[in-house]
C-alpha positions as CSV (number, residue, x, y, z in Angstrom):
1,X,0.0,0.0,0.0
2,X,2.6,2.3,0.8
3,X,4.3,1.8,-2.5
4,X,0.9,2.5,-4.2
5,X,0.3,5.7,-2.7
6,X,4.2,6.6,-3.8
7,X,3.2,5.9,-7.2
8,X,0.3,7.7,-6.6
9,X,2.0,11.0,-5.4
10,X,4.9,11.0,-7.9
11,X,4.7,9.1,-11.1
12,X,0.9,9.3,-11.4
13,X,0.5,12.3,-9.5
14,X,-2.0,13.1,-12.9
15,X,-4.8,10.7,-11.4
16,X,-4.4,11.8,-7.8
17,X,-7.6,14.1,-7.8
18,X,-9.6,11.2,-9.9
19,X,-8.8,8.7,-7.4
20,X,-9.2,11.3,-4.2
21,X,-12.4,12.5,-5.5
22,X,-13.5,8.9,-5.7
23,X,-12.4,7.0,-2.7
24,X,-13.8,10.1,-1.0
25,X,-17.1,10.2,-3.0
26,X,-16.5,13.6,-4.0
27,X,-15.3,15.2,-1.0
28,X,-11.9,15.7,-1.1
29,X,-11.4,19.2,-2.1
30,X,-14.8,19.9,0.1
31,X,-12.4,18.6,3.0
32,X,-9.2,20.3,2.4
33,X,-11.1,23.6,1.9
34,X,-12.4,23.1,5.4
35,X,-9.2,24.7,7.0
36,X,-10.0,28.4,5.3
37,X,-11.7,30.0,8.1
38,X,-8.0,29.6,10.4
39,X,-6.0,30.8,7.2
40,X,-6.2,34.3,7.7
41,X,-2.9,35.4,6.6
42,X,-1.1,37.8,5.5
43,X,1.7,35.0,4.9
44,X,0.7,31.1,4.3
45,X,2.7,28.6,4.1
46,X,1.0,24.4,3.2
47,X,3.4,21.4,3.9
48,X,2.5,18.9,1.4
49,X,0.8,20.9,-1.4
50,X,-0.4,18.5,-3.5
51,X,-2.0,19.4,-6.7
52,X,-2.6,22.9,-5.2
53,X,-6.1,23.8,-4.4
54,X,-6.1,25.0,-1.3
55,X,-3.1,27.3,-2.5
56,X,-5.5,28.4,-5.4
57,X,-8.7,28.7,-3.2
58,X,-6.8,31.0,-0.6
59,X,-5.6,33.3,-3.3
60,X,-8.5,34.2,-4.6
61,X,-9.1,35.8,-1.3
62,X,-5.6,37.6,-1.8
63,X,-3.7,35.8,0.9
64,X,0.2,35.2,0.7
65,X,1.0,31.8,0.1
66,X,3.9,29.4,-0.6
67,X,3.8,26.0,-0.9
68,X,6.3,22.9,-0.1
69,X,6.5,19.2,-1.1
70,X,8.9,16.9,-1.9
71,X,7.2,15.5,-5.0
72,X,8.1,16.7,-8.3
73,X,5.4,15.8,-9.9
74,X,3.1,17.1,-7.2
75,X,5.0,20.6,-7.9
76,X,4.4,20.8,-11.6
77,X,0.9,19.6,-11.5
78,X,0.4,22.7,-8.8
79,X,1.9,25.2,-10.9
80,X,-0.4,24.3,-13.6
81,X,-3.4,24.5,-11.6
82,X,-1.8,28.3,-10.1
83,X,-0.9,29.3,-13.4
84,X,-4.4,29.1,-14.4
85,X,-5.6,31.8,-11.9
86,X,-3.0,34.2,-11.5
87,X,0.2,33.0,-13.4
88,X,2.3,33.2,-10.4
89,X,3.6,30.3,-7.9
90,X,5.7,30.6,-4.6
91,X,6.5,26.8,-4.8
92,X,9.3,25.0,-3.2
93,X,10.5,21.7,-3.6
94,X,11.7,20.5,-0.3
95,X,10.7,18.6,3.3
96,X,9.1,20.1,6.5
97,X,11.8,18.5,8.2
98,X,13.9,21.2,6.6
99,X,12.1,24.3,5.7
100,X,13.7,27.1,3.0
101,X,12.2,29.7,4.8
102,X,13.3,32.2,7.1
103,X,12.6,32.7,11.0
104,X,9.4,34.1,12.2
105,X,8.5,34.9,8.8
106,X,5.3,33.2,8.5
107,X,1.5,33.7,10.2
108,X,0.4,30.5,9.3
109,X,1.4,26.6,8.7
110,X,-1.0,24.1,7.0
111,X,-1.3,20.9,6.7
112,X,-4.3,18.8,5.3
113,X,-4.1,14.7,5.3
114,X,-0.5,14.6,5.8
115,X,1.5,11.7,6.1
116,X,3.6,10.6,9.1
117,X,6.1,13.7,8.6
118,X,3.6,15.2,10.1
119,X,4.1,14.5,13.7
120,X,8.5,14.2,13.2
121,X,9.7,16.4,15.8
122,X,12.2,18.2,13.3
123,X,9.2,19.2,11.4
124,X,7.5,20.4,14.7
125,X,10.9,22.2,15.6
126,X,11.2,23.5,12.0
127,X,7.6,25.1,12.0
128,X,8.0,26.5,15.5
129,X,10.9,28.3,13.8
130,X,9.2,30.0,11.0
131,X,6.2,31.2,12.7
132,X,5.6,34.2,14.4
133,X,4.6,35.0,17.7
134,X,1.3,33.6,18.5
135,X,1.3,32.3,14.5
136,X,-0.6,29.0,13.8
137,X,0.0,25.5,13.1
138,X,-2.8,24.3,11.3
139,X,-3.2,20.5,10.5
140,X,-6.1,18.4,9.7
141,X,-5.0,14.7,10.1
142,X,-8.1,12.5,9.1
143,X,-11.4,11.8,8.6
144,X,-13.8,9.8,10.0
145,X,-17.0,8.5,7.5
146,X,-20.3,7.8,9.9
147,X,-22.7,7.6,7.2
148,X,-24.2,3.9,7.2
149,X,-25.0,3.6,3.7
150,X,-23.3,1.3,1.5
151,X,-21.3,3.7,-0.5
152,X,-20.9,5.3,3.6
153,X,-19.5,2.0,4.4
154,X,-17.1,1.2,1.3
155,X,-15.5,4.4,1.4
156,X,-15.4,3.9,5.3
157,X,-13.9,0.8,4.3
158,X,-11.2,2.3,1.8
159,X,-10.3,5.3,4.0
160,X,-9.0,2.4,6.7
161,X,-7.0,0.5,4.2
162,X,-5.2,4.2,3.1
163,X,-5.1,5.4,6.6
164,X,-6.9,8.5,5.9
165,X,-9.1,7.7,8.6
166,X,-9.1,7.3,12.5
167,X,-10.6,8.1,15.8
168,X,-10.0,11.0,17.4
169,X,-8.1,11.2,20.7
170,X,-6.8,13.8,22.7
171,X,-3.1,12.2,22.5
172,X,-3.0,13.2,19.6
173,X,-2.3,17.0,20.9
174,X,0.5,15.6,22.6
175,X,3.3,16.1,20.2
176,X,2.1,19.7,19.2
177,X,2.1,20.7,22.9
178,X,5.8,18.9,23.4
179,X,6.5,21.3,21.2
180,X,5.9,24.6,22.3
181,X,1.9,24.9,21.2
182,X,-1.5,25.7,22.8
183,X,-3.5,23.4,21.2
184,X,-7.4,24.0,20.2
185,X,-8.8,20.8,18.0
186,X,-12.2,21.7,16.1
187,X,-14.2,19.1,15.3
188,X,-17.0,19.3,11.8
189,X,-19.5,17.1,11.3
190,X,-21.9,16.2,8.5
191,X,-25.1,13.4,7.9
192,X,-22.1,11.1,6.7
193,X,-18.6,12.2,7.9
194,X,-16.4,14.4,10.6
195,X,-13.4,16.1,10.4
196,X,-11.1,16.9,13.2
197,X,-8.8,19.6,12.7
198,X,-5.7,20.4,15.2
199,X,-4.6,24.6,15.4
200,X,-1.5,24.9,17.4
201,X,-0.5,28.4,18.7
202,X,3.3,29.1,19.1
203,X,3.7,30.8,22.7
């Protein structure tokens, strides 16, 4: 599985929204999109861009953004969809672990359905670094499908086998809080799923 999903994210990064949309029945974007209300700005930066909506959905709002992620692929496939709005991209091809970006130089950090870099304490110590003051950590880890009905329960089903889904615990603030954040996890729920998403405030 994990060699499917690194297909998947590099060489067919070009049916990554196709098989998203599908394994989520139609969600995905609906998902990511969730975290706009905590993505104030002025600066933005998203670990793990992927094929760059939520970079295109926050600029249409006029918000700062740049973009990181160790996939080639990923990055080209972005800067298409960016290019198609405003014709300008602040993407970086790198790892969270190890951030191009200077101290205290960003409001917010974003993560949505990241994978286990996530929670590395480099990364932790690396976004601690860029923030600001009383800047954000933004991630939202997983999704849980309720619904009961049969497509409910298959993509229930598929979500498991990816890991894309979980139950929520408070443990899981743990880490963030080891590492120097006020933690605030915001739960949103619908007739057939919930999200949980974790904002961490640097002290």
């Amino acid at each position: 599985m994990r060699a499917f999903f690194n297909l998947l994210y590099h060489q067919f990064a070009w049916s990554y929204d196709f098989i998203a949309s599908l394994v989520s029945l139609g969600n995905w974007k609906r998902w990511i999109l969730t975290v706009m209300p905590h993505l104030e700005g002025p600066r933005v930066l998203e670990l793990g861009h992927g094929p760059g909506h939520l970079q295109c959905a926050l600029r249409k709002y006029g918000v700062n953004t740049f973009g990181i992620d160790e996939s080639r692929s990923m990055g080209k496939l972005a800067a298409d969809h960016i290019k198609k709005h405003d014709g300008h991209t602040n993407l970086m091809r790198g790892y969270a672990q190890l951030l191009p970006v200077q101290n205290h130089s960003i409001h917010q950090v974003v993560a949505t359905f990241p994978s286990e870099y996530i929670f590395d304490p480099m990364t932790f110590s690396e976004v601690h670094r860029v923030l600001v003051t009383g800047g954000k950590l933004v991630v939202l880890p997983f999704v849980e499908i309720t619904g009961n009905k049969l497509l409910d329960r298959l993509a229930n089903c598929l979500f498991n086998i990816t890991g894309q889904t979980t139950h929520w615990d408070d443990q899981m603030l743990t880490p963030f809080r080891k590492a120097g954040f006020s933690t605030v996890p915001e739960h949103v729920s619908e007739e057939s799923w919930s999200l949980t998403t974790i904002i961490g405030i640097k002290n």
